[in-house]
N, C-alpha and C positions, 0 to 999 in steps of 0.2 A: 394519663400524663403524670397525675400527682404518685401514684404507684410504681412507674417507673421511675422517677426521679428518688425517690424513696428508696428499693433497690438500692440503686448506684449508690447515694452515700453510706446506707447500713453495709455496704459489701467494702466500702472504704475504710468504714470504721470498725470493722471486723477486726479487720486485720492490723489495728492497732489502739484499742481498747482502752479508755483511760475512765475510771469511774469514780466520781468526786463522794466524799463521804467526809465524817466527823475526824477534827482534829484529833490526830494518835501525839505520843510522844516516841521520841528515835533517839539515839544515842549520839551523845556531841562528838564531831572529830577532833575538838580537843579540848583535853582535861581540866577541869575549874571551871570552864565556860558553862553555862546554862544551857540545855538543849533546845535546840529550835522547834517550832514546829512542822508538821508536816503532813500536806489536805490530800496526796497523794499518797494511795497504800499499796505497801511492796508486791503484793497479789492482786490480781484482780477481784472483785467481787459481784456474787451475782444477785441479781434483784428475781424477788419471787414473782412467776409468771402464773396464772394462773390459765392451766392448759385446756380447760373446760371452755375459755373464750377464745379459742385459736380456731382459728377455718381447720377443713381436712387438710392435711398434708398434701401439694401441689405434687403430683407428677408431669412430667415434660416427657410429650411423643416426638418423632421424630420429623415431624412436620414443623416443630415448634422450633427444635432445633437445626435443622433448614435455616428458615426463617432468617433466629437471632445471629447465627454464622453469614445470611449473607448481608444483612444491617450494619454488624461488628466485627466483620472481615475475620472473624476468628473461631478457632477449628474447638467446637462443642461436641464434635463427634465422636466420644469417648467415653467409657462408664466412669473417670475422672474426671471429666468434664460436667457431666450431665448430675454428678454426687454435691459437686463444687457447688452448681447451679441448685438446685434443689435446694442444698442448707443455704444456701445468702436468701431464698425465698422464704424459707421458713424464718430465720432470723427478722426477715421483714416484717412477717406477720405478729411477733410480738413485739416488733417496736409500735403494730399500729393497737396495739390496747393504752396506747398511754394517753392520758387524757390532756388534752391540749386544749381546752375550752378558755379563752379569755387569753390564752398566750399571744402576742404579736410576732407577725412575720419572720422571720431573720433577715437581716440587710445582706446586699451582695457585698462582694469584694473591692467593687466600684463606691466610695465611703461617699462622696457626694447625692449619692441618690439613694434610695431605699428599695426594694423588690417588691417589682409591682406583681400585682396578684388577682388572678381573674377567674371566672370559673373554668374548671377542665372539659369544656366545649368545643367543635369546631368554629373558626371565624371567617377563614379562609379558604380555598382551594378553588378547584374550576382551573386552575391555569396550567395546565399542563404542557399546553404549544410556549408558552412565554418563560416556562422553565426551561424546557430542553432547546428554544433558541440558544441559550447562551452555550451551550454541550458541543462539541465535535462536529457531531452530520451538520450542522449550521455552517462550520470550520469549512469544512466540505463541500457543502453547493457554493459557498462564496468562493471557493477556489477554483471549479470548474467552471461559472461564471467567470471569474477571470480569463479562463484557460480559453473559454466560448471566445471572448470579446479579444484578446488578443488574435484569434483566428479568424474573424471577420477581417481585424485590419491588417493582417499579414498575409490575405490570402489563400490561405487554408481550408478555409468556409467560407460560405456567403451563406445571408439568410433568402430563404423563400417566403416563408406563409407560416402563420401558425407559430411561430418558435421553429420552425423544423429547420434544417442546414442541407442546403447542396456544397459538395466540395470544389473547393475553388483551384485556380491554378496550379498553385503552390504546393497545396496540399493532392492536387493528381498527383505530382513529381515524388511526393514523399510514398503516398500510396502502392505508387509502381515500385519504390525502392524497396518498398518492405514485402511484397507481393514477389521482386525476383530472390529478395533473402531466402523467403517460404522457400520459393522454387530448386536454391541452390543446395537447402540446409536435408528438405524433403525427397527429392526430386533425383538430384544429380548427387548424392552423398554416393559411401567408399564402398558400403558393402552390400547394402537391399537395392535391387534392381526395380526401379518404380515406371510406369509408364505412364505418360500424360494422356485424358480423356477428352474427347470434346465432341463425342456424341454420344454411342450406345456403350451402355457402362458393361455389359455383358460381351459384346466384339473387341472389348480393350482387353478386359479377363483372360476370355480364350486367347487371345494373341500371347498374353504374357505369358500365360499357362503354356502356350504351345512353343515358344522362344526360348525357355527355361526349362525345354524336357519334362514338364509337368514336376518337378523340385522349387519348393519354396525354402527360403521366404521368397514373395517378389511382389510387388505393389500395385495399385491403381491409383493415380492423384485428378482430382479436378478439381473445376469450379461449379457450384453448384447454388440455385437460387433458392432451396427449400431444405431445413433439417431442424431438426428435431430439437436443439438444445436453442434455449434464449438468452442472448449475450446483452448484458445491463446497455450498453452506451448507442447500441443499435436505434435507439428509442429518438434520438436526437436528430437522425436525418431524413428528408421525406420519402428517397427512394427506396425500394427495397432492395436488401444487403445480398452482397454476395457471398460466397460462405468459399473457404478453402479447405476441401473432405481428400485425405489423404488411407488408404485400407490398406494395409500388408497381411496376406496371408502366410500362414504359419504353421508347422507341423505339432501338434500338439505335443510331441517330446521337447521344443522347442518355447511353447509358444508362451509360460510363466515367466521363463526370462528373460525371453524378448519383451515383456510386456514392463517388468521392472527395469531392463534397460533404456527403454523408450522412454518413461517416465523421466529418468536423470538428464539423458539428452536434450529433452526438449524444454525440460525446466533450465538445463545448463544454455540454450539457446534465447531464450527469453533475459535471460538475466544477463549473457554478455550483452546484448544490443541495448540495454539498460544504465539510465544515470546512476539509476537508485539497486542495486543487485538485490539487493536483501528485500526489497519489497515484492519479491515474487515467489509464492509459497500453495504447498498442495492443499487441496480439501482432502476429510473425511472419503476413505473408499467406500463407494454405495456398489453396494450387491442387491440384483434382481434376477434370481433364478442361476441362472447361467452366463449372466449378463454381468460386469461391472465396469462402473464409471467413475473416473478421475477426473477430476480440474485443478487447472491451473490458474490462480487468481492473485491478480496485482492490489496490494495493501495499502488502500491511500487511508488516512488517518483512524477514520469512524465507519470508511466502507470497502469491500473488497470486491472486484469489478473480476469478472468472468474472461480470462482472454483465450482458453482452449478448451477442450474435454479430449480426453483419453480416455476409448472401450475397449475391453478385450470382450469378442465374443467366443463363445463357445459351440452357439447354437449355429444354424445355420444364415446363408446370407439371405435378407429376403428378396434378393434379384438372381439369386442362382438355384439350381437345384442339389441335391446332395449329390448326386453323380458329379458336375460339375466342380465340386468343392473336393474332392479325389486328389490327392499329390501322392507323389513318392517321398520316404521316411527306410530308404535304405535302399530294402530289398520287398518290401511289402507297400501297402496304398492304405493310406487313411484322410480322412475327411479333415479339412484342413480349418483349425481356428482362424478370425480375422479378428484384427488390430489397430481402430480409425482413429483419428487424429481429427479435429473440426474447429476452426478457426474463423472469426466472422471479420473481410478483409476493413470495412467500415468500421468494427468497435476496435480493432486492433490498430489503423488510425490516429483516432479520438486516443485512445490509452498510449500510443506512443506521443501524444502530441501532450498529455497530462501528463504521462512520466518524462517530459524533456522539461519542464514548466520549474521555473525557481526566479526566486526575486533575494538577489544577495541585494546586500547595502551598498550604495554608491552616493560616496559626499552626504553621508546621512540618510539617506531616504531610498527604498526599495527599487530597485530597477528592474523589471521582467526581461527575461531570458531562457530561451531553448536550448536546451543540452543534448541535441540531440547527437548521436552514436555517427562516426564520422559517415561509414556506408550509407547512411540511412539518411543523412539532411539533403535535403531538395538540393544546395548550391553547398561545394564546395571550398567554393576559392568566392570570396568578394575584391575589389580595389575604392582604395579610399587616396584623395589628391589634397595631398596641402602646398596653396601658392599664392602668392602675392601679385603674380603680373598674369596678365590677359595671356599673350605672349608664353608664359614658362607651364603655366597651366591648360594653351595645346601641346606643347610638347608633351607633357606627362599624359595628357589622355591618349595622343597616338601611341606609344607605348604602352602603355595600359591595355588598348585595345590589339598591342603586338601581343605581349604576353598572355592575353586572354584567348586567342587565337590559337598561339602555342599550348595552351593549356587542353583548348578542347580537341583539340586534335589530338592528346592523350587521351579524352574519355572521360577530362575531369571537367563538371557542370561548373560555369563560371556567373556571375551574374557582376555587372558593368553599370555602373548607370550614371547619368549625365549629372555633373560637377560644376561648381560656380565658385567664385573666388572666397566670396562671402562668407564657405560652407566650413564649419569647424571639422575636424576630423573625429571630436566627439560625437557630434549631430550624425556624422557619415555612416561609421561603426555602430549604431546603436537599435537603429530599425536594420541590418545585419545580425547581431546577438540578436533580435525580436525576431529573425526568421530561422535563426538553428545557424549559420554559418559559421563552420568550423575556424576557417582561417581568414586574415582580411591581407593584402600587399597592401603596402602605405608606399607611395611616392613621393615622394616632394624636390624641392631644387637642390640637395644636395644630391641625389640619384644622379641627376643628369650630369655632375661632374665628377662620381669616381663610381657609378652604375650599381650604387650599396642600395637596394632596396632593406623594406623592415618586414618581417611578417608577423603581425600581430593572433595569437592564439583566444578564442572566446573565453576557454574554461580558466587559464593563469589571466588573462591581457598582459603576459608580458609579450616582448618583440625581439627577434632573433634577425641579425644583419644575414642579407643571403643576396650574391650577386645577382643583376636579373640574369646574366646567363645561363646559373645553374639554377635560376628559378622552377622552371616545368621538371628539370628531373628530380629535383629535390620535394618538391610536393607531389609529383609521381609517385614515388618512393613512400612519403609518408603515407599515401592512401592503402599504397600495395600492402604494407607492411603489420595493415592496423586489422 
């Protein structure tokens, strides 16, 4: 400790040298006066070292310098660097022949106090868990614990046993939302013809194979209860996960860039259904033989959570034989690359229900809320009633329950629920933001006399006048559109 400390100030005082010696005389700057003194000489001066008491000259390997680059953020990796390094080392070494026997301390900078001085022993350590609590991943399960406990009481989850989560309600409704996403983005897109599986993976094959003239590209999607790759947030719920395994076969003149096409796609798919876009970013491509694998992984502060892998294989399938794996590529056959996509529909869930999760400021103090992607929230359309009389407050619910009616007969999921006079339209709206609810209708006793309802937006809360009659086409429209 006392060596390093040491270092640092000879390397400070390097490089600006001042060496106190016997009064010189200097020449007056003006004439008749008497010249002044002066303890400071125009040169510097050097004091005799005697080099017989100096250590060997230190070299610095490249582990060293490692090391002090990543302590001191700063790039030592250089025959400039490491020359710099070496003289401030040696400079150290002859500051330490001086003899300091009966000298006292130096005080800090702090004038009130003096520099306390101990020996250079350890005193402390052992605590390694109670340092890095205060560091990010700490940041991180407290946020996921939130993310937990907001899903119990919004129906998302419920708990079982153990810590584990079965999915509740709420959270079926979001599940299936993002399960027909998978299906429309995967499934039913412009130009790879994909067929849905749901028994023998090898009778879907040859079908497609046989439906396509044996030319690919052309796909297999299912649902599948076993694969290979282990998705972080899986761990949280007690059933086991179902997995969404998507394979497009591919003619090897084809099949590099469809493989780097696939990659942008589906990254660009993940991040539009996303609050946060930028938190969804690739791994490292890992190559094994013939084999390589990409993921896709969403950025939450100190941890990066697993929500897909991309393979391209090379090799063969291991459900098919190589006769089977045979396409046309013009006018000739060749064994066809495949191309899987695998996606865990429980951790994708959980990460869409952590990537909707934000607590802005309200009247001071944090208020939880889900952003979720309008396609993707369980309820579209809320209604919140503000009234004063018994009386005025059935009229606005039958209504409410006209307009909700109208709604879902578009297709648009409404959620309704019983209102008391009592009820602020704060209080109303706010377990709504806590379930993802895009838009709320407000009614109150002005509606029933010139039919202006408001629609309140979750991500601005401002509120936009929209008659109720052109209410269902106009939030039609917004969904269609988004």
């Amino acid at each position: 400790m006392f060596r390093q400390r040491l270092i640092y100030k000879t390397v400070i005082n390097k490089c600006n040298c001042k060496f106190l010696c016997s009064p010189v005389k200097s020449p007056s700057p003006l004439a008749g006066k008497p010249s002044k003194k002066r303890f400071l000489p125009l040169k510097p001066v050097q004091s005799k070292i005697d080099v017989n008491k100096l250590p060997p000259h230190t070299k610095i390997d490249a582990n060293t310098i490692a090391h002090l680059e990543r302590l001191s953020l700063v790039d030592c990796a250089n025959k400039e660097g490491i020359k710099s390094l070496e003289d401030a080392i040696a400079f150290a070494d002859q500051i330490l022949q001086v003899d300091t026997t009966g000298v006292q301390p130096l005080v800090t900078v702090l004038e009130d106090r003096p520099l306390e001085v101990r020996e250079d022993v350890v005193t402390d350590g052992g605590c390694l868990n109670e340092v890095l609590s205060h560091g990010q991943i700490c940041y991180t399960k407290t946020m996921l614990k939130k993310v937990l406990e907001l899903c119990e009481v919004r129906g998302f989850l419920k708990s079982f046993k153990d810590g584990l989560k079965l999915v509740g309600p709420v959270g079926a409704l979001l599940r299936r939302n993002l399960e027909t996403e998978w299906f429309y983005n995967l499934v039913i897109n412009r130009e790879t013809s994909v067929f849905m599986n749901e028994g023998s993976f090898v009778d879907t094959y040859e079908f497609a194979r046989r439906v396509c003239q044996e030319r690919s590209p052309f796909g297999v999607a299912e649902v599948v209860k076993d694969t290979e790759d282990l998705f972080d947030l899986d761990g949280h719920f007690f059933h086991k996960p179902r997995y969404l395994l998507t394979t497009v076969f591919v003619p090897p003149s084809l099949s590099t860039q469809f493989f780097h096409d696939w990659q942008r796609l589906r990254r660009t798919w993940w991040r539009k259904l996303s609050a946060y876009p930028g938190r969804y970013a690739f791994s490292d491509l890992q190559t094994n033989g013939d084999s390589q694998l990409l993921q896709i992984r969403a950025e939450y502060e100190s941890e990066k959570v697993l929500v897909e892998s991309l393979r391209f294989n090379q090799e063969p399938h291991p459900l098919l034989t190589p006769e089977q794996l045979f396409v046309r590529d013009g006018r000739k056959k060749v064994q066809a690359h495949y191309i899987s996509s695998n996606i865990s529909l429980d951790n994708m869930l959980l990460n869409c229900i952590w990537d909707a999760y934000d607590e802005p400021d309200f009247i001071g103090k944090p208020r939880p809320l889900l952003r979720f992607h309008r396609k993707l929230a369980p309820y579209k359309i809320s209604f919140a009633i503000s009234a004063t009389k018994s009386s005025t407050l059935e009229e606005l619910s039958s209504l409410a329950l006209y307009l909700c009616r109208k709604l879902r007969d578009g297709h648009v999921s409404c959620l309704l629920l019983p209102m008391t006079i009592k009820t602020t339209l704060e209080s109303q709206w706010a377990p709504y933001d806590e379930m993802g609810v895009p838009y709320t209708v407000i009614l109150n006793e002005t509606t029933l006399k010139n039919g202006i309802s408001l629609l309140r937006s979750r991500d601005t809360t401002l509120k936009e006048q929209v008659h109720v009659t052109k209410l269902p086409a106009y939030v039609e429209q917004l969904f269609k559109n988004y």
